[in-house]
C-alpha positions in Angstrom: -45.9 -40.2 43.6 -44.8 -38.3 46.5 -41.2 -38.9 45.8 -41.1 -37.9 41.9 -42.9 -34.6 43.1 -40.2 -33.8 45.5 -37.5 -35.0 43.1 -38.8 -32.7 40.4 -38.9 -29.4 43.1 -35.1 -30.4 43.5 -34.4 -30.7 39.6 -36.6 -27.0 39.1 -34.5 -25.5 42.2 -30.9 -26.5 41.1 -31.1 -26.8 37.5 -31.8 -23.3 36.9 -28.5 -22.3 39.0 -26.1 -24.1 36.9 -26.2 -22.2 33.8 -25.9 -19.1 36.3 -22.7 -20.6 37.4 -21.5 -20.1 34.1 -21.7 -17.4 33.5 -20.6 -16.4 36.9 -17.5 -18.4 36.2 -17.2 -16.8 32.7 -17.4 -12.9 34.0 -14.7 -13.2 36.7 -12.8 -15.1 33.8 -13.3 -11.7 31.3 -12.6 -9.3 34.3 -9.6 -11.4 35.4 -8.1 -11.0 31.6 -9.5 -7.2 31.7 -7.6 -6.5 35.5 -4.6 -8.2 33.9 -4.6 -6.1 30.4 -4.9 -2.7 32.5 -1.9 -3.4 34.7 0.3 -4.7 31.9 -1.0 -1.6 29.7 -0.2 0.9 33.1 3.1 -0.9 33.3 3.9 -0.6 29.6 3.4 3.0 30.2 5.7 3.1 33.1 8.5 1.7 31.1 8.2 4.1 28.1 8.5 7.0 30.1 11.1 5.7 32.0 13.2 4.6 28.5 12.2 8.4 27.3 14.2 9.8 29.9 17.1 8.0 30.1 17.4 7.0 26.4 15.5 10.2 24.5 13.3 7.1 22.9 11.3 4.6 23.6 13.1 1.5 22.7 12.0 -1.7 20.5 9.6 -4.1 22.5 9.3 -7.7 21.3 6.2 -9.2 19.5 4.8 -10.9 23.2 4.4 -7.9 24.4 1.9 -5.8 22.0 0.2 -9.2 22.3 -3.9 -8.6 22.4 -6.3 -11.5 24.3 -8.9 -12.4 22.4 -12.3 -13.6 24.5 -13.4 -17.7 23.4 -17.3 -17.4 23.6 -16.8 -21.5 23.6 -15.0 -22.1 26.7 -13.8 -17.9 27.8 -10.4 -18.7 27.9 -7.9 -15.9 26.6 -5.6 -16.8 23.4 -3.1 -14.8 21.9 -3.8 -12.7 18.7 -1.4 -13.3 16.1 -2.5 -11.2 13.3 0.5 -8.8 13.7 3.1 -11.2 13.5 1.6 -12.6 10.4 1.3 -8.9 8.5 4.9 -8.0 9.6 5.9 -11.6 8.2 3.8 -10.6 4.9 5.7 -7.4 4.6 9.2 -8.7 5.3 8.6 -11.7 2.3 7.7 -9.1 -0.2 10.4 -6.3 0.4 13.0 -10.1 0.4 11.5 -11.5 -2.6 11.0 -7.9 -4.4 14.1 -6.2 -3.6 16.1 -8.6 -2.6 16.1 -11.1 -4.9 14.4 -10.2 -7.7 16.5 -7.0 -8.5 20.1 -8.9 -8.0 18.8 -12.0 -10.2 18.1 -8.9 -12.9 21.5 -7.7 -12.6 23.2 -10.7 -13.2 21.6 -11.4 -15.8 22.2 -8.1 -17.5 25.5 -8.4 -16.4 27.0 -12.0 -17.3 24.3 -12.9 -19.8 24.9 -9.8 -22.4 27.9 -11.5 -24.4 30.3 -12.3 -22.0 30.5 -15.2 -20.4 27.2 -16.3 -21.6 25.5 -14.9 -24.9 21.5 -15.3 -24.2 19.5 -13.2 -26.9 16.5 -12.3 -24.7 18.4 -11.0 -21.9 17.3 -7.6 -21.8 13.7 -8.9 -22.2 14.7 -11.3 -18.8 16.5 -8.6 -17.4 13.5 -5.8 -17.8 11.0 -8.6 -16.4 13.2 -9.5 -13.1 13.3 -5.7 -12.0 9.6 -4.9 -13.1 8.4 -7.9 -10.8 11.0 -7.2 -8.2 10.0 -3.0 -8.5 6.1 -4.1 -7.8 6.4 -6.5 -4.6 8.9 -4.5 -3.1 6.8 -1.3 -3.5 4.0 -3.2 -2.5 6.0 -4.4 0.5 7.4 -0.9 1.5 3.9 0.8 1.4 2.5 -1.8 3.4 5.4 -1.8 6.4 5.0 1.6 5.9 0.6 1.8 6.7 2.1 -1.2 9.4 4.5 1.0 11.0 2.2 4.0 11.0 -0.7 2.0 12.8 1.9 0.2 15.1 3.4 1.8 18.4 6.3 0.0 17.6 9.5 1.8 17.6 12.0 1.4 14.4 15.6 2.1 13.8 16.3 5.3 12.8 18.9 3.0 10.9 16.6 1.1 9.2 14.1 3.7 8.0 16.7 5.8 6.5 18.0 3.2 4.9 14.6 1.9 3.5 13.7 5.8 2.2 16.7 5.9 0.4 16.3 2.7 -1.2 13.0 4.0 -1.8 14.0 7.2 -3.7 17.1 5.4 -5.7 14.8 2.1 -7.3 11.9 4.6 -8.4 14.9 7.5 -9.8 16.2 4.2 -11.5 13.1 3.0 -12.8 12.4 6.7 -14.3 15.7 6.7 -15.6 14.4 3.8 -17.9 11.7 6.0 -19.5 14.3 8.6 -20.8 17.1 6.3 -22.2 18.8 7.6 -24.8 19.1 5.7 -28.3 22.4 4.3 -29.0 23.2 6.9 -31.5 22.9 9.7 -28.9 26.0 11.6 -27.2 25.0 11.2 -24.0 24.4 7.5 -24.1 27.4 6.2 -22.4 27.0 8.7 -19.9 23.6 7.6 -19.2 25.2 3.8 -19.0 27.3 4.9 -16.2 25.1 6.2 -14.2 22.3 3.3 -14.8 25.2 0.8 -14.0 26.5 3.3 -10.6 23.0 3.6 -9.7 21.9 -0.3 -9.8 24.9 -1.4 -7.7 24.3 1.0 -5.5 20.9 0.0 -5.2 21.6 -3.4 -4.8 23.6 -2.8 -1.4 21.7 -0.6 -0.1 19.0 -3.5 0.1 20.8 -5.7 1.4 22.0 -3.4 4.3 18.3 -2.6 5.0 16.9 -6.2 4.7 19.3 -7.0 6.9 18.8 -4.1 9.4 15.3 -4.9 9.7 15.8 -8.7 10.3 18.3 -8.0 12.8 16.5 -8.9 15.9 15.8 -12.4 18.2 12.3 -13.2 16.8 12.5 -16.6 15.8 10.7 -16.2 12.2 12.8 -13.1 11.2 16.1 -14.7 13.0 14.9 -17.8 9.7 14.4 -15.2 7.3 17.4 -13.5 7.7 19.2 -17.4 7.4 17.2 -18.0 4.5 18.0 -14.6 3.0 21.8 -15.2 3.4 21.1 -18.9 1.8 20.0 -17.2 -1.3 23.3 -14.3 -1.3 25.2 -17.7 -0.9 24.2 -19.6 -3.7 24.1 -16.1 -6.1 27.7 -15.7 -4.9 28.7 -18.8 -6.1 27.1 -18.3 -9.3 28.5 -14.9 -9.5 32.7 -15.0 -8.6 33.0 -17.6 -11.1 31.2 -15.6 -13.7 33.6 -12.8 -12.6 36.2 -13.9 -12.9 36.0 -15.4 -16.2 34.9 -12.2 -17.4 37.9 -10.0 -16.2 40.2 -12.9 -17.9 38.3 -12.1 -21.2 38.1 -8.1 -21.0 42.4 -8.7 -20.2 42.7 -11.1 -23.0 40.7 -9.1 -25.6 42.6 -5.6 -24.6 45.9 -7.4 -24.9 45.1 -8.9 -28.3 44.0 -5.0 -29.6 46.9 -3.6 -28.1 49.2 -6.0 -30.0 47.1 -5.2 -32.9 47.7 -1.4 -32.9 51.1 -1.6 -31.9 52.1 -4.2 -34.4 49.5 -2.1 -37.0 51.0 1.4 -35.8 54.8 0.3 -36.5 57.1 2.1 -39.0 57.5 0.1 -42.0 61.7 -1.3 -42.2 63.0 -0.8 -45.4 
């Protein structure tokens, strides 16, 4: 009886201590994480300033560096925080798939689909659904790299965000455009095609330049979008040369043909 009361004392004096313990071990594990946050913040600050004055800018930092700890209340251990990566990955997909993608397939189709080399009735109904789908995600991309960029300390190419406002200002001038076409039987009409046609092409490589000015970095996931992205130019240039080429043969074969015509149709009469 003795025994069990003395074994109980021991269980009631150390017991109570190893929760303690715990949470002992836990708190110097959050102010370890907390000591190492503040000196990597202080000398994140240090290299700014230093960049500012040699460089007039702060220059780009990877994606491992921005990266936040996040506290486990399971074991307190610190894991990374990849929400950022995810959102910038969100925004790149959009502005690809929108832009960059969507808006080339549209031109194609407008382009080789109309008579010449293919005749396909409801190509202007394709064409006018490829750059209304491709006008919404890429908006939809661009405001949202633009609330990312704005809440980001991030630093981005002069380069690339004068290319992307430009884009910006030339798809939604061409996408007004639409609203004020002309009918057929107007004056200005072919005037209007030019520019449409100037415009679009225009457009088109100004994407490209941008997509590929913001994928130009060594993160691994844009260093695959950027492979994927030229994957896809690939494949539309092989659709695309061959449909060319045959076109240019038939616009030379059809203004040699009407030339003959007027010239034979044109000739004095030999009496």
């Amino acid at each position: 009886m003795a025994s069990s009361t003395f074994s109980l004392i021991l269980v009631g004096l150390f017991v109570p201590y190893i929760p303690i313990c715990a949470q002992i071990s836990t708190c110097e594990e959050l102010i370890q994480v907390q000591s190492q946050r503040t000196i990597l913040s202080e000398l994140d600050t240090k290299i700014n300033e230093v960049e500012v004055q040699m460089h007039g800018f702060p220059l780009r930092r990877p994606e491992t560096a921005e990266t936040t700890y996040v506290i486990s209340h399971n074991n307190g251990h610190a894991t990374p925080h990849h929400h950022k990566r995810h959102l910038q990955n969100a925004y790149r997909i959009l502005v690809l798939l929108g832009w960059g993608i969507l808006l080339p397939i549209g031109v194609v189709i407008a382009r080789y689909c109309r008579t010449v080399p293919l005749k396909f009735n409801e190509w202007y109904y394709c064409h006018i659904m490829c750059q209304t789908l491709g006008y919404i995600l890429g908006i939809l991309g661009w405001s949202f790299g633009l609330w990312l960029e704005k809440s980001s300390k991030e630093f981005v190419p002069k380069t690339q965000h004068t290319l992307s406002i430009i884009a910006f200002t030339f798809i939604n001038i061409q996408m007004l455009s639409i609203c004020i076409r002309p009918n057929k039987e107007a004056g200005y009409c072919k005037c209007w095609n030019i520019w449409h046609h100037v415009l679009g092409y225009a457009i088109i490589g100004i994407v490209i330049a941008d997509i590929f000015e913001g994928l130009n970095n060594n993160q691994s996931h844009a260093e695959k979008l950027k492979w994927g992205y030229v994957g896809v130019l690939g494949v539309l240039a092989l659709i695309v040369v061959p449909m060319e080429i045959f076109r240019c043969k038939s616009m030379i074969m059809h203004l040699s043909l009407h030339f003959t015509r007027s010239m034979f149709t044109n000739s004095p009469e030999i009496s």
